[in-house]
py3Dmol code that shows the C-alpha trace and the ligand (Angstrom):
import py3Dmol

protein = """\
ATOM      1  CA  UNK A   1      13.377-100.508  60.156  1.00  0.00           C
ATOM      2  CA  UNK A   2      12.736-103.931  58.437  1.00  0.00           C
ATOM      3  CA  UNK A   3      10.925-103.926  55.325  1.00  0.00           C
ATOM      4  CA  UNK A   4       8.913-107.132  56.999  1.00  0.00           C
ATOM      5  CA  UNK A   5       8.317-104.964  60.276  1.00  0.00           C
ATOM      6  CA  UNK A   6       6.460-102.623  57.992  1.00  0.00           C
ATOM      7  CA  UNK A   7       4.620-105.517  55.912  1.00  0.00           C
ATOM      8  CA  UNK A   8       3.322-106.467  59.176  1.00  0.00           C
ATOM      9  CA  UNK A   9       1.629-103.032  60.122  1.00  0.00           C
ATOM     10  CA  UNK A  10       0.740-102.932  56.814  1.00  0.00           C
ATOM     11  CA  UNK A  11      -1.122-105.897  56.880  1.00  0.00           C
ATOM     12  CA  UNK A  12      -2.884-105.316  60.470  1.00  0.00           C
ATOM     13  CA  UNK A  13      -3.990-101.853  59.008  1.00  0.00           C
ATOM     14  CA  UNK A  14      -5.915-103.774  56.534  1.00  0.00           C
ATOM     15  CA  UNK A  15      -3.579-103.231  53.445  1.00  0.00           C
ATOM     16  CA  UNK A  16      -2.662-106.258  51.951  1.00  0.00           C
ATOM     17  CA  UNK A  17       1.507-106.238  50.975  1.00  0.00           C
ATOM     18  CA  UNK A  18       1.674-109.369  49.522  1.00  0.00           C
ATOM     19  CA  UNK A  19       3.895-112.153  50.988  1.00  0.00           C
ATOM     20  CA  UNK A  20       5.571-111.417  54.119  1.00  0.00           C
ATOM     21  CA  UNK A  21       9.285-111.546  52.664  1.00  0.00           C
ATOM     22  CA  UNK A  22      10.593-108.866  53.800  1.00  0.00           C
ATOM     23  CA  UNK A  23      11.398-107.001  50.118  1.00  0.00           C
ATOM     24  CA  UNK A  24       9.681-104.493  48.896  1.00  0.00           C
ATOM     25  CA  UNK A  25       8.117-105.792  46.025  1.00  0.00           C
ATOM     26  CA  UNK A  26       5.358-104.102  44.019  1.00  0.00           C
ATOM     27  CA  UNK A  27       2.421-105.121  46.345  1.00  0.00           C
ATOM     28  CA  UNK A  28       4.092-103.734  49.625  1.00  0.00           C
ATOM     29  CA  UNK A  29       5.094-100.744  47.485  1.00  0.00           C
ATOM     30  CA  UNK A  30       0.990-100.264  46.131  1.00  0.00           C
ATOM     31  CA  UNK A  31      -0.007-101.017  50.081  1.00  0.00           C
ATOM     32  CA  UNK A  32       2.060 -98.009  51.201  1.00  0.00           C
ATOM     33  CA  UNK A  33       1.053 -95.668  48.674  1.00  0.00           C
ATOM     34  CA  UNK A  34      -3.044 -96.680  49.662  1.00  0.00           C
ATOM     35  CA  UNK A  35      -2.327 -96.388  53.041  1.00  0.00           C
ATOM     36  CA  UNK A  36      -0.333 -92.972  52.656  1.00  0.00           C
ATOM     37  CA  UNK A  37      -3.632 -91.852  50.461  1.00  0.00           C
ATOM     38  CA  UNK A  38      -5.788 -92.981  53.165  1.00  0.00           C
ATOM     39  CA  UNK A  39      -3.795 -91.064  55.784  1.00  0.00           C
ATOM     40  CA  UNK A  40      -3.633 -88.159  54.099  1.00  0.00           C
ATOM     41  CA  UNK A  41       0.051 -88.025  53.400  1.00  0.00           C
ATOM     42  CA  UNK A  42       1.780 -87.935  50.449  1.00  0.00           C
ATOM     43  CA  UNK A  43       1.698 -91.136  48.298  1.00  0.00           C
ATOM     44  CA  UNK A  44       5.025 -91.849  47.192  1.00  0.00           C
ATOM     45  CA  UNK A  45       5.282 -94.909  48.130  1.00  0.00           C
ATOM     46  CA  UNK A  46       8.423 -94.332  50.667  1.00  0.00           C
ATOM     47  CA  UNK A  47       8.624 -94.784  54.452  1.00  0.00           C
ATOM     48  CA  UNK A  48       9.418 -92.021  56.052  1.00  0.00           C
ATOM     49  CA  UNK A  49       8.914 -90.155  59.799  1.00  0.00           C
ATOM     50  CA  UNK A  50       4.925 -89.286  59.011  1.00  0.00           C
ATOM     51  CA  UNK A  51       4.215 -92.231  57.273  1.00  0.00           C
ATOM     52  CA  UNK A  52       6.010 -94.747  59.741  1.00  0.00           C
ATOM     53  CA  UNK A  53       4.093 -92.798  62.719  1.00  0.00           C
ATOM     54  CA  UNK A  54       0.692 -93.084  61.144  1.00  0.00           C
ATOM     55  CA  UNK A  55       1.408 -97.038  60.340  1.00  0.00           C
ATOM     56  CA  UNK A  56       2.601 -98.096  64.065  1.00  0.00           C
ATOM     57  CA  UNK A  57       0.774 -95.811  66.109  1.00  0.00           C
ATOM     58  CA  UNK A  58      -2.587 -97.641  65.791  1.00  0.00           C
ATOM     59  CA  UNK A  59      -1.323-101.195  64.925  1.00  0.00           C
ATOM     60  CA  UNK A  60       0.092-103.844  67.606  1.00  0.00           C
ATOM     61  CA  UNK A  61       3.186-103.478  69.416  1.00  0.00           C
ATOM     62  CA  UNK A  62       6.090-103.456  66.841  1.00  0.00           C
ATOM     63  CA  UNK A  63       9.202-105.991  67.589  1.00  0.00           C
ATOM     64  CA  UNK A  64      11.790-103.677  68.856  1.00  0.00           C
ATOM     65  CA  UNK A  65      14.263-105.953  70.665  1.00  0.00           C
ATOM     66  CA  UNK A  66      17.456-106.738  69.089  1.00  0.00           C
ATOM     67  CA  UNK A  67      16.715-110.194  67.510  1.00  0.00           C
ATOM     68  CA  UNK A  68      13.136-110.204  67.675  1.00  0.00           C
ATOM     69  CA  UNK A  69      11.613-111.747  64.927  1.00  0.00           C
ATOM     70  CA  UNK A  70       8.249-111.397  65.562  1.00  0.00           C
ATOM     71  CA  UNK A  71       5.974-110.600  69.127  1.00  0.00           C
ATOM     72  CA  UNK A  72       6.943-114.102  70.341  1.00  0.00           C
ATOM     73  CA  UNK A  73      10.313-115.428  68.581  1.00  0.00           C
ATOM     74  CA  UNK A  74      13.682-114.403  68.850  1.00  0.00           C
ATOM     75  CA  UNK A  75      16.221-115.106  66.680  1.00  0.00           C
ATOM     76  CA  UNK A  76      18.493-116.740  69.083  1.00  0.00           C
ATOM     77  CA  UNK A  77      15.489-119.413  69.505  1.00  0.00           C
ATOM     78  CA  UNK A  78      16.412-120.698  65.599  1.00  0.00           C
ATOM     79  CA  UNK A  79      20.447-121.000  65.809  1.00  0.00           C
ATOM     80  CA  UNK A  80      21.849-124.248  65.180  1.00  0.00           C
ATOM     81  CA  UNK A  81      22.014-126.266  67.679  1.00  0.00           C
ATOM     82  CA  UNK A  82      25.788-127.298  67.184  1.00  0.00           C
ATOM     83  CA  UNK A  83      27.136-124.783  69.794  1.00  0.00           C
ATOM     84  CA  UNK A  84      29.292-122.936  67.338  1.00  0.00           C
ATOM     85  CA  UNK A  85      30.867-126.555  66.915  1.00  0.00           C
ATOM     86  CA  UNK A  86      30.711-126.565  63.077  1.00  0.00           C
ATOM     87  CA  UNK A  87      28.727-122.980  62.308  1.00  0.00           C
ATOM     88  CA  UNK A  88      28.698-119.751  63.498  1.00  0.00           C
ATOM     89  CA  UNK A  89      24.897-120.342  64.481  1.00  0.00           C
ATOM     90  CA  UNK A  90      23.169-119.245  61.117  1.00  0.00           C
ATOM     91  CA  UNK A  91      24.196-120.735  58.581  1.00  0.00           C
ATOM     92  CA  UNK A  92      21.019-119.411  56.765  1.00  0.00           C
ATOM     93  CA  UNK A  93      18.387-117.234  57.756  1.00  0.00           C
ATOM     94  CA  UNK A  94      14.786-118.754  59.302  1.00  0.00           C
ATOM     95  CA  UNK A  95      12.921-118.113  56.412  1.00  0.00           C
ATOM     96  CA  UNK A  96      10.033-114.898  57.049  1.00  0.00           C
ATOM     97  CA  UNK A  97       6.797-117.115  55.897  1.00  0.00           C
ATOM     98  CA  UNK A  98       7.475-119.755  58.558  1.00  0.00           C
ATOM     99  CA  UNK A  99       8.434-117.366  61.357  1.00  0.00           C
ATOM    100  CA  UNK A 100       4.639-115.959  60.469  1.00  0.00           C
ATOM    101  CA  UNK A 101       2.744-119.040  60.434  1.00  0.00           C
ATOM    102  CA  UNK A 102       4.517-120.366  63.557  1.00  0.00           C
ATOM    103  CA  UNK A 103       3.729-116.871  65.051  1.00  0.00           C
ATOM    104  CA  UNK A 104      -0.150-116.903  64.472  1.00  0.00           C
ATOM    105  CA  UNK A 105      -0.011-121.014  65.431  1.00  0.00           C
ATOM    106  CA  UNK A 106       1.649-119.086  68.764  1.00  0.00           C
ATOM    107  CA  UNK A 107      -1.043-116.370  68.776  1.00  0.00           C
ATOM    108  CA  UNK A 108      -4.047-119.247  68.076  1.00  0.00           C
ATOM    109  CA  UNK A 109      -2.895-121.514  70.793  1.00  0.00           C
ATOM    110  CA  UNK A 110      -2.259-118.431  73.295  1.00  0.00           C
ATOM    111  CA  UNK A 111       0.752-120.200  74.973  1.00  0.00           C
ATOM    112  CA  UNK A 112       3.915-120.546  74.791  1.00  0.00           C
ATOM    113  CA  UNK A 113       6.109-122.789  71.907  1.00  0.00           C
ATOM    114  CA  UNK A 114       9.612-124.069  72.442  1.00  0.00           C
ATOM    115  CA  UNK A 115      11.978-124.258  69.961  1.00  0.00           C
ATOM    116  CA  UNK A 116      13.890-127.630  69.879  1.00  0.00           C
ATOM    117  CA  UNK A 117      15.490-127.185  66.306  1.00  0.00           C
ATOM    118  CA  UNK A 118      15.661-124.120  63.690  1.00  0.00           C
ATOM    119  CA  UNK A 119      18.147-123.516  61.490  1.00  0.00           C
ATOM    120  CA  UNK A 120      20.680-126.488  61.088  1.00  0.00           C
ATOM    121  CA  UNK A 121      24.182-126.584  60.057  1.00  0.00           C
ATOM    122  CA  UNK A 122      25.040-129.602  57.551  1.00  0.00           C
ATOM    123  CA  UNK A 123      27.385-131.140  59.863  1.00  0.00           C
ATOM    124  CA  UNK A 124      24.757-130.754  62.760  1.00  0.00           C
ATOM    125  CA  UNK A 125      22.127-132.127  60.611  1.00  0.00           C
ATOM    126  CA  UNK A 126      24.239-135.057  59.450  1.00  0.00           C
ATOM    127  CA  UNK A 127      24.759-135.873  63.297  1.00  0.00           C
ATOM    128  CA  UNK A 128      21.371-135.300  64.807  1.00  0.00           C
ATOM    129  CA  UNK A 129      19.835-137.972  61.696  1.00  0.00           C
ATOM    130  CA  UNK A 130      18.129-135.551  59.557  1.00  0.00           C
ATOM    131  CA  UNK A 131      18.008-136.237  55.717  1.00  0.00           C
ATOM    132  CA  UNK A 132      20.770-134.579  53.430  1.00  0.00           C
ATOM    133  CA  UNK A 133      18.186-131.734  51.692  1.00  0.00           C
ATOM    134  CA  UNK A 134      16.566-131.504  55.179  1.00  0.00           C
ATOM    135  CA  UNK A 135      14.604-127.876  55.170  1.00  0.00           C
ATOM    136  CA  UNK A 136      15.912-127.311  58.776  1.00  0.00           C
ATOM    137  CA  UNK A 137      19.165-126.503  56.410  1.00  0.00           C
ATOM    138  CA  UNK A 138      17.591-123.548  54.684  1.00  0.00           C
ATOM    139  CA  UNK A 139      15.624-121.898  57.627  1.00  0.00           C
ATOM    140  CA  UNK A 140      11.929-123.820  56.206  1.00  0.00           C
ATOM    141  CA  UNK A 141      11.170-125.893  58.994  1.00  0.00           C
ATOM    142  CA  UNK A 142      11.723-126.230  62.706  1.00  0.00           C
ATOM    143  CA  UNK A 143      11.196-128.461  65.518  1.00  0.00           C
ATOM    144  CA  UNK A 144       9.142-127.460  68.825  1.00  0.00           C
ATOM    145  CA  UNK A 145       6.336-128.278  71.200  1.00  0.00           C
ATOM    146  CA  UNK A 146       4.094-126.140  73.229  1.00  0.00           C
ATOM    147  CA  UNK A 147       4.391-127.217  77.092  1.00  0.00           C
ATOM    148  CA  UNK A 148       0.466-125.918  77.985  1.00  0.00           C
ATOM    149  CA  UNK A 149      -0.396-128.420  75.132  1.00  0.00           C
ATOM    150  CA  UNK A 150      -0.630-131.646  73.481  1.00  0.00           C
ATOM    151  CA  UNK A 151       1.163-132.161  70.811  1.00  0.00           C
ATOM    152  CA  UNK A 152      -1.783-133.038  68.487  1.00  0.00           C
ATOM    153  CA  UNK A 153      -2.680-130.176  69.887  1.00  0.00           C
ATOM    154  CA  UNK A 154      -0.183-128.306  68.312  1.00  0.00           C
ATOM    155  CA  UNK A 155      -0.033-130.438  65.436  1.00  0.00           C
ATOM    156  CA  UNK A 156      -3.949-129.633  64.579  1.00  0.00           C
ATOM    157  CA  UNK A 157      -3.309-125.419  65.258  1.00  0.00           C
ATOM    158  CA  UNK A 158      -0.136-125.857  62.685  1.00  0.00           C
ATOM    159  CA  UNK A 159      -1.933-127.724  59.965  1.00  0.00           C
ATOM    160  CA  UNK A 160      -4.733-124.788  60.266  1.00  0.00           C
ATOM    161  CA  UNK A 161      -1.691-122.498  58.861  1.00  0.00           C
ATOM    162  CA  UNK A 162      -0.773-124.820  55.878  1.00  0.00           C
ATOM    163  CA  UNK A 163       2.306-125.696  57.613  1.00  0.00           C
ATOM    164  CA  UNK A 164       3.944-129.074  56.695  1.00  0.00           C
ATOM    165  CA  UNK A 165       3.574-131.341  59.804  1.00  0.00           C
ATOM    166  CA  UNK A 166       5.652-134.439  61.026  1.00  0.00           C
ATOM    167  CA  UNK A 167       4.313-135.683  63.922  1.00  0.00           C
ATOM    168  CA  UNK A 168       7.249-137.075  66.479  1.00  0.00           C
ATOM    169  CA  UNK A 169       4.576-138.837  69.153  1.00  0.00           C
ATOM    170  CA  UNK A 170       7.011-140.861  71.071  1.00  0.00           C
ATOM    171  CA  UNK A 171       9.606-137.846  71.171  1.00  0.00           C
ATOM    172  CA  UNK A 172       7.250-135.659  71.984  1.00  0.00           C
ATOM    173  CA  UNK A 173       7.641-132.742  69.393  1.00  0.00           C
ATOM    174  CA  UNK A 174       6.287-131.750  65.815  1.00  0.00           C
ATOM    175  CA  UNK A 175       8.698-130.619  62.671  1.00  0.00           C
ATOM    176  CA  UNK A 176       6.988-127.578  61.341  1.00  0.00           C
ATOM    177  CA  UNK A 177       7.513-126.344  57.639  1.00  0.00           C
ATOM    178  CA  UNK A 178       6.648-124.629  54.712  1.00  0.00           C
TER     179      UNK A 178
END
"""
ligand_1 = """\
1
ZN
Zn 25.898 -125.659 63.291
"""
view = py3Dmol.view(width=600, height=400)
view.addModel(protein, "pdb")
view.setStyle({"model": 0}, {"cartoon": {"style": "trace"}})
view.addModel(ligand_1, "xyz")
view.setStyle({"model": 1}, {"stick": {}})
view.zoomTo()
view.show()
């Protein structure tokens, strides 16, 4: 079980865990222990068998496929796009705050959103033109477009989340970041 997996129900039970970064900090510790004494179950603060039944049974479907990052991205959709050229695919992890922004932008828009570019390689970057500290090298920022959309479209739903927008008209795709 992922520590951001249970931030997540945490979070759609109405407990508040802090950011969703996947460690369990004090704020995702103090949300488990108020939703353990709201359950009825002992509050000490650890996940186990009663308390992970009472915090997914009632919340939305849980990711559960290997990979999946959240309801609608897979890790696979983020590897660098070298083709194991230069990298073995992730050089870094796609940071958790952007995989939840670009999730509710996904949930908002209720359609699909393709991944052109997620985590980059430097190599790969250096070839495909992005700048030398781009944040596709550290998993903040990816590249897609929604094909049920425009992409101001998806431009407007992804500045509603805070998320860093570049707008690539011609190309037809936005760079998304945090
Ligand atoms: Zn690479």
């Amino acid at each position: 079980m992922y520590m951001l997996q249970i931030q997540e129900a945490l979070q759609n039970a109405g407990y508040f865990p802090g950011s969703l970064d996947n460690i369990a900090g004090p704020q995702t510790l103090a949300a488990i222990k108020a939703f353990q004494a709201d359950h009825n179950l002992e509050a000490d603060g650890m996940v186990g068998p009663m308390t992970h039944q009472a915090l997914f049974q009632d919340t939305n479907p849980v990711p559960s496929q290997p990979g999946q990052l959240t309801p609608h991205f897979n890790r696979q959709e983020f590897k660098c796009c070298c083709e194991r050229r230069y990298c073995n695919g992730f050089p870094n992890e796609m940071h958790p705050d952007l995989l939840n922004h670009l999730e509710s932008v996904r949930q908002n828009l209720n359609t699909p959103i393709i991944v052109t570019s997620g985590v980059r390689c430097p190599t790969r970057n250096q070839e495909v033109g992005g700048i030398p500290n781009s944040k596709h090298l550290i998993g903040y920022a990816v590249d897609c477009y929604a094909p049920g959309l425009s992409i101001e479209a998806l431009v407007e739903a992804a500045q509603r989340e805070n998320l860093g927008v570049i707008l690539y008209q011609n190309e037809g795709f936005c760079h998304l970041e945090i």
